[in-house]
MDTraj code that builds the backbone (N, CA, C; nanometers):
import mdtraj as md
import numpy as np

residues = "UNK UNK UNK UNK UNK UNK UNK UNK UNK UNK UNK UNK UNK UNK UNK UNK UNK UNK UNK UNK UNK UNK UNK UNK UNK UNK UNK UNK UNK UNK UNK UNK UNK UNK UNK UNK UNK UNK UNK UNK UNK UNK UNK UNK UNK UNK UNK UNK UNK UNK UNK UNK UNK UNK UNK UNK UNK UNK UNK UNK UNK UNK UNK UNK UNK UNK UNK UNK UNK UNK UNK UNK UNK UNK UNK UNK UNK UNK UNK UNK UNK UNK UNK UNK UNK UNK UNK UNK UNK UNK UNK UNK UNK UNK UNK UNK UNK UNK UNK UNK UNK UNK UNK UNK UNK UNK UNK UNK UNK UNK UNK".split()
xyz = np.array([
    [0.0847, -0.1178, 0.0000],
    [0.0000, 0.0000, 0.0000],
    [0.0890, 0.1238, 0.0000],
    [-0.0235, 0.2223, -0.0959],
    [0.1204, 0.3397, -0.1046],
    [0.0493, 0.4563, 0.0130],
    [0.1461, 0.5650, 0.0280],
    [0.0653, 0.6907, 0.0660],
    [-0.0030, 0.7426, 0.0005],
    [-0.1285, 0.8320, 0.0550],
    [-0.1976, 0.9189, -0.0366],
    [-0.1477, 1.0391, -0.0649],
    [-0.1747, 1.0592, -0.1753],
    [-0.1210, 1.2022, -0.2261],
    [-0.1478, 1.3112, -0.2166],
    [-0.0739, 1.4224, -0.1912],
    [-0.1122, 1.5816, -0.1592],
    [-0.1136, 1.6308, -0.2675],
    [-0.2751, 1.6069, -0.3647],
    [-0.2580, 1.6460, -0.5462],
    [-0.2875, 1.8226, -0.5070],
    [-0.2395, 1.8955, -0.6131],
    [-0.2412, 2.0523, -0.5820],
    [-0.4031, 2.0605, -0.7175],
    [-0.4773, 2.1614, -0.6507],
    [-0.6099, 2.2141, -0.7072],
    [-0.5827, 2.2410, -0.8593],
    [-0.4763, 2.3199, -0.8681],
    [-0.4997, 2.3473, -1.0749],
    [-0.4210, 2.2030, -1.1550],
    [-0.4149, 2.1113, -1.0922],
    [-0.3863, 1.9620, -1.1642],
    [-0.5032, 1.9091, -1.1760],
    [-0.5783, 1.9230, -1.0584],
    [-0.6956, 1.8409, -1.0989],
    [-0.8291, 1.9026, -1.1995],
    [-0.7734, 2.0207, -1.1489],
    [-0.8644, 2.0964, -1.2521],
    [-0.9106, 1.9970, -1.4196],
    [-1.0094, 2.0659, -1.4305],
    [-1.0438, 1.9692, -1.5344],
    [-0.9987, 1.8291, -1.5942],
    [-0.9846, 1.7873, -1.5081],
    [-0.9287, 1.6109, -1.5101],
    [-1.0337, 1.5734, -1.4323],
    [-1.1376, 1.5840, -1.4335],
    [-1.2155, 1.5010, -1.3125],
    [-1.3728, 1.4436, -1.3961],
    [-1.3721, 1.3316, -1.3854],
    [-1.4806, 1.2644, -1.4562],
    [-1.6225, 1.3285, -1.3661],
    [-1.6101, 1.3549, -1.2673],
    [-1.6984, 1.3458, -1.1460],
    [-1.6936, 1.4197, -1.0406],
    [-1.7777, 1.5899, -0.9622],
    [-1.7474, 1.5759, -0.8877],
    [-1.8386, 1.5989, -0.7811],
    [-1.8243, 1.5111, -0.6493],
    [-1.9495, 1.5466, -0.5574],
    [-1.9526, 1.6373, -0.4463],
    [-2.0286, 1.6603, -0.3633],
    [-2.0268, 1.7561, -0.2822],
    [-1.9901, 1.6330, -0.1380],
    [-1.8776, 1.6821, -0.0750],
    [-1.8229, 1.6038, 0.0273],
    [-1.9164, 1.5165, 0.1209],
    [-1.8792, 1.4032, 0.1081],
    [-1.9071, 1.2344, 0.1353],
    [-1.9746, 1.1679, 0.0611],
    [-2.0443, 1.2535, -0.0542],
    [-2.1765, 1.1404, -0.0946],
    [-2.1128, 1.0398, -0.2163],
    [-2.0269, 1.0694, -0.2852],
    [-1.9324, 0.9621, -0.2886],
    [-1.9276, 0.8321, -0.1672],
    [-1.8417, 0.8400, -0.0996],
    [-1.7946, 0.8220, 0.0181],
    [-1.9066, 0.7327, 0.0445],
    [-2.0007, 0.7832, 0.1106],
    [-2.1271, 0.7165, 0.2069],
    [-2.2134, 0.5871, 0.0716],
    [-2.2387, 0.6494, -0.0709],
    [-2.2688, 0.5679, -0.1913],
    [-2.1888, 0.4258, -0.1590],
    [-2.0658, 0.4141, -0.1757],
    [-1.9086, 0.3562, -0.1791],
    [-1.9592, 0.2767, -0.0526],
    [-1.9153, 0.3269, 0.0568],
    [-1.9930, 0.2545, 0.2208],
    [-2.1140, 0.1992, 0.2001],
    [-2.2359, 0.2253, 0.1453],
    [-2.3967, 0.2074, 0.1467],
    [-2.3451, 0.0456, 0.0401],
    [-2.3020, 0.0271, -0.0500],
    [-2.2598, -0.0759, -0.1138],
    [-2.1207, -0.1154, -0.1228],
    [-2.1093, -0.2264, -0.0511],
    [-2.0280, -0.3444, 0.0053],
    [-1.9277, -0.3433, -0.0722],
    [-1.9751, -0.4152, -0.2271],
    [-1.9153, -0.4216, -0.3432],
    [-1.8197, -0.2942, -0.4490],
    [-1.8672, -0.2065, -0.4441],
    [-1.8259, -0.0765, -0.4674],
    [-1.7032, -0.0293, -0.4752],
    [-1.6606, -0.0897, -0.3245],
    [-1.5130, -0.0322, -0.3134],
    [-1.4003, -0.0788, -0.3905],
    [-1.4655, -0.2020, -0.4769],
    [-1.3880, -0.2933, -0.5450],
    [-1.3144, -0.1946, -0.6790],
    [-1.3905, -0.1398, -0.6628],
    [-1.3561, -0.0270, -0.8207],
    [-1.3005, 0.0982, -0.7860],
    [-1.3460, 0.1415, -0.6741],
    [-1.2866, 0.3161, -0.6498],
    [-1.1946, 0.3143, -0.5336],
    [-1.0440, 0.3656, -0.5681],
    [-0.9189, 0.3414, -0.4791],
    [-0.9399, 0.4943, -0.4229],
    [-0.9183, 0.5028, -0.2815],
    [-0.9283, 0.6607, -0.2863],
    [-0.7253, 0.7005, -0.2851],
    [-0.7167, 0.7668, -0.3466],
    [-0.5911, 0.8003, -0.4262],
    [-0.4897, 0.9183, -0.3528],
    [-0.5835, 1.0467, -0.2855],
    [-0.5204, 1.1117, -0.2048],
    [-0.5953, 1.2115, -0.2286],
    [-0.5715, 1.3790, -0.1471],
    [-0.6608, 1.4760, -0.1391],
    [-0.5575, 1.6146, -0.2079],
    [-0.7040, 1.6748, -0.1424],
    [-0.6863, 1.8160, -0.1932],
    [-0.7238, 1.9192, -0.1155],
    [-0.5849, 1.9987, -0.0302],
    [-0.6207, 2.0868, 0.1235],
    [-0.5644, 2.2089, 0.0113],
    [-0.5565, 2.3246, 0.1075],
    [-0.5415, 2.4514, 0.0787],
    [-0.5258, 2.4907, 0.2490],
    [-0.5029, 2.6250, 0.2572],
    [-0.4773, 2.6059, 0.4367],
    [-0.5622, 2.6179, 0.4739],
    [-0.6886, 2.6284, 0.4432],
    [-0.8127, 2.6161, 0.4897],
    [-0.8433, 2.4845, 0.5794],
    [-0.7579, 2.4196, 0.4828],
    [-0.8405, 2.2398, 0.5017],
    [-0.8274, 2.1661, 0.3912],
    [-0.9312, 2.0833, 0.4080],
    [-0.9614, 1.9734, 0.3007],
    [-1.0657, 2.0101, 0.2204],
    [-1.0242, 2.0068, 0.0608],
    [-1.1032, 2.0682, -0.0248],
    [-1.1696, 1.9616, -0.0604],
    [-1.0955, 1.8380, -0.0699],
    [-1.1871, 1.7144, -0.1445],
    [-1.0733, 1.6402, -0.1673],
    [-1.1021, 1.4947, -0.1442],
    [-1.1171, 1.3531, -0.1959],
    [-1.0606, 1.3176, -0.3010],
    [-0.9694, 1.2619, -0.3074],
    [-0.9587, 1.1979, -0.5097],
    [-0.9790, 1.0726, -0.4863],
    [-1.0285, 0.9979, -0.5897],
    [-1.1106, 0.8614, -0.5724],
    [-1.0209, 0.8274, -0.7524],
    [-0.9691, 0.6963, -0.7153],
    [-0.9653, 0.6351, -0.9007],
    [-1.0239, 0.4908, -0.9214],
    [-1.1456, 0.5765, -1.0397],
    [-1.2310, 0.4771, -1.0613],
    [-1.1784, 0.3516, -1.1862],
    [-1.1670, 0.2469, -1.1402],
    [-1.0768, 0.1804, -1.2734],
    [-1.2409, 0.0775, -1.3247],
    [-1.2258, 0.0954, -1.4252],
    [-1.3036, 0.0168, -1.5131],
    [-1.2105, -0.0922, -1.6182],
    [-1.2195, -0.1983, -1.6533],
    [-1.1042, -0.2226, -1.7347],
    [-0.9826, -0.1449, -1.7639],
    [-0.9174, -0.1213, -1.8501],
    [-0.8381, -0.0819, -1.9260],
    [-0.8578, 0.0784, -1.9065],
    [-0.9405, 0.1298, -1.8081],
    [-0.9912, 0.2464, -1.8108],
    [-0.9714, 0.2976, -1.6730],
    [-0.9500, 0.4349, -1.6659],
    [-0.9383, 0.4734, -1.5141],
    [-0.9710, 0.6253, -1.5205],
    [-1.0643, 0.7089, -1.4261],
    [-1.0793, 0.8093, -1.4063],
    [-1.1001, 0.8826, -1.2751],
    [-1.0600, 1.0084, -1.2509],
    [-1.0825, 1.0683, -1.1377],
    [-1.1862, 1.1350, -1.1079],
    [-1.2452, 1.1032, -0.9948],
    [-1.3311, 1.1362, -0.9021],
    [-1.3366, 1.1750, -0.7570],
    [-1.4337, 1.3007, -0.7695],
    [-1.4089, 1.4456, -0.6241],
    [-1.4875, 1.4008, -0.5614],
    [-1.4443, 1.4055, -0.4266],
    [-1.5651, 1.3945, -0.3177],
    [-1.4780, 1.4814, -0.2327],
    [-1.5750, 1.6010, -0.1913],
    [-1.5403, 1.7103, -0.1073],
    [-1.5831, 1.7824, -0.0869],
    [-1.5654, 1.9131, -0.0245],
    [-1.6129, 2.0499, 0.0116],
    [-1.5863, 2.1556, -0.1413],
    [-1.4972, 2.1221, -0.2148],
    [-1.4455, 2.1934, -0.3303],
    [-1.5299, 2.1307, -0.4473],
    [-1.6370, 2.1778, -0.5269],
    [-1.6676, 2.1290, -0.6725],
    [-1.5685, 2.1549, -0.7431],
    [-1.5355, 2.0102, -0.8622],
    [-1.4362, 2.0641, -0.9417],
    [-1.5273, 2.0518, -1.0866],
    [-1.4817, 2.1260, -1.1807],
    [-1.5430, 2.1087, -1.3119],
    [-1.5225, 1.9708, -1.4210],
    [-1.6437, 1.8958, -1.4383],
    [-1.6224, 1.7645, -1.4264],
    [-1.7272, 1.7497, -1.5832],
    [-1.6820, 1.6579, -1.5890],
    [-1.7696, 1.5692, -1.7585],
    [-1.8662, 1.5356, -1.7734],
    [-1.9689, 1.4908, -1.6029],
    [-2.1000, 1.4334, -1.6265],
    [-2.1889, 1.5467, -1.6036],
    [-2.3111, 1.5472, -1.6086],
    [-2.4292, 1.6599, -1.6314],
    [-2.4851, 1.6557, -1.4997],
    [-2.5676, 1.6892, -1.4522],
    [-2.5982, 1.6721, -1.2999],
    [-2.6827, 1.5691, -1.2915],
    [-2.7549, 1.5593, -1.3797],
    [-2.8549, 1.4565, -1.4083],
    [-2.7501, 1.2811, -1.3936],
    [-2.6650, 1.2886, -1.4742],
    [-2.6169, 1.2022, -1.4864],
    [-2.5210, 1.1633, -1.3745],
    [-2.5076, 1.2871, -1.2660],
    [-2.4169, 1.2621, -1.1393],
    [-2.5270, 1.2233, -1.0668],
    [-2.6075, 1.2268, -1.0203],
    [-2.7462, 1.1635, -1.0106],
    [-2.7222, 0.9818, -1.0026],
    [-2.7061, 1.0007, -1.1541],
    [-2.7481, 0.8266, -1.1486],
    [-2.6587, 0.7510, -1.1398],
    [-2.5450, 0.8470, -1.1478],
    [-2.3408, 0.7457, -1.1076],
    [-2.4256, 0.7003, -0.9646],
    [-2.4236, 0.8077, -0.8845],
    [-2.4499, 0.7841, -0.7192],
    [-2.5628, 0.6621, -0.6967],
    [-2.6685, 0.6432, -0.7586],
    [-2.7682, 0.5098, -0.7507],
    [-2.7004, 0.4232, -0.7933],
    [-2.6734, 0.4138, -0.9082],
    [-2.5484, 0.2948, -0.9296],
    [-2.4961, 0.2704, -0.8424],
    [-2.3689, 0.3200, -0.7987],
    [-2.2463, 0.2946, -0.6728],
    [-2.3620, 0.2463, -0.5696],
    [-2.4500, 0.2839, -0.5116],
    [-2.5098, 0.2510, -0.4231],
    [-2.6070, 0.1226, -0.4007],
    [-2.6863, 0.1138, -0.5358],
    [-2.7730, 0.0389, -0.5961],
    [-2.7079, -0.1349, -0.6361],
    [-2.6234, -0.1312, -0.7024],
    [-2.5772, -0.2165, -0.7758],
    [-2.5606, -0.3489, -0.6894],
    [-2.6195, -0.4305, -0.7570],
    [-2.5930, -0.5686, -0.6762],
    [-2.4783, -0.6224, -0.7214],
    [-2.3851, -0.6437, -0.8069],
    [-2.2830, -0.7288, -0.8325],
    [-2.2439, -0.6097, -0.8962],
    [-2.0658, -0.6428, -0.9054],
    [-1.9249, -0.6288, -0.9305],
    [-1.9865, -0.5720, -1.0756],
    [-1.9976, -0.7455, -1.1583],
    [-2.0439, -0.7192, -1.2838],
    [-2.1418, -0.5594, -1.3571],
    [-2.2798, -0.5883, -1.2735],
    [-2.3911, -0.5014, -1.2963],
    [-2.3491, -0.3335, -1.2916],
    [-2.2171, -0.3240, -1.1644],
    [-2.1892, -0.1952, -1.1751],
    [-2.1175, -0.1824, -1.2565],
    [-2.0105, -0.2752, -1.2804],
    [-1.8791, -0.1917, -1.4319],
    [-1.9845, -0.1992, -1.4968],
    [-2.0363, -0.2373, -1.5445],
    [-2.1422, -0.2038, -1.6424],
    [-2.2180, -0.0767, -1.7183],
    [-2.2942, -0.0553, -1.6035],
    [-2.3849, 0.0253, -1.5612],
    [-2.2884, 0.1661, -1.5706],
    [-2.1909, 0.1642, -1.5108],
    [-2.1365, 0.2918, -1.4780],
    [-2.0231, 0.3046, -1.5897],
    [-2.0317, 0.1705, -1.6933],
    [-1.9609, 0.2056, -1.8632],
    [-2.0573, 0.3047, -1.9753],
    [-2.1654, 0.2136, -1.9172],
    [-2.3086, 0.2712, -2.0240],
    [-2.2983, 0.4504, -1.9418],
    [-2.2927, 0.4790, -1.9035],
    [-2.3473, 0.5862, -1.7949],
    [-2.2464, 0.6769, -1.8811],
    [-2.1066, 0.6661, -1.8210],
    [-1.9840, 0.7257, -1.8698],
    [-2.0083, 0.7780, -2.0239],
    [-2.0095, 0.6477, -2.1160],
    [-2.0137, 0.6863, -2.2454],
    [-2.1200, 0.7407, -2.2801],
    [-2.2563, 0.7445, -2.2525],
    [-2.3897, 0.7904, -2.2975],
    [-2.3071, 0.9618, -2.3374],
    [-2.2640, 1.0333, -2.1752],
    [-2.2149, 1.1507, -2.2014],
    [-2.1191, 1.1749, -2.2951],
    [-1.9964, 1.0750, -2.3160],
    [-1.9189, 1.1293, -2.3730],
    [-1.9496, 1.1872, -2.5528],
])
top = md.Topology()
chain = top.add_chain()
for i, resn in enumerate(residues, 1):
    res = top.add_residue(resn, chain, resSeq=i)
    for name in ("N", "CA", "C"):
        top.add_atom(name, md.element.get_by_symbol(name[0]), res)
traj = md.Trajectory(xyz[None], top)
């Protein structure tokens, strides 16, 4: 296991597939068992304030993207609608399978 990382705010900037308003990631991820199987949480993002947010890497096959969970929105790829239904997924999903799935169809619909 490695350490988590102290990523700086204008890196993540627009690199972020996803981003939520602090825990609901998190609690989605917790609420389903299975979940965690896919999203590594990777390291954060403080300012001297604090903790701005969460980095989460979501690996799908051959595929991997970053995802915010925090106090900081970052500007992200899915629509709100569609951050919506990532979160029922992660939460919802009965098998491993059903979520890579689900959250492939989801991903690409937007892209």
């Amino acid at each position: 296991m490695f350490g988590l990382l102290n990523i700086k705010s204008k890196d993540i900037q627009n690199n972020v597939l996803a981003s939520f308003n602090y825990c609901k990631l998190k609690n989605a991820i917790v609420e389903n068992g299975i979940a965690d199987e896919l999203f590594t949480h990777i390291g954060y993002v403080t300012s001297k304030e604090g903790l701005l947010a969460n980095i989460y890497l979501l690996k799908l096959e051959k595929m991997s993207f970053l995802v915010s969970d925090g106090y900081k929105l970052y500007k992200d790829k899915l629509s709100s609608e569609s951050k919506d239904e990532f979160l029922r997924i992660v939460r919802e999903a009965k098998s491993i399978e059903i979520l890579k799935e689900s959250l492939k169809k989801l991903i690409f619909k937007e892209a």
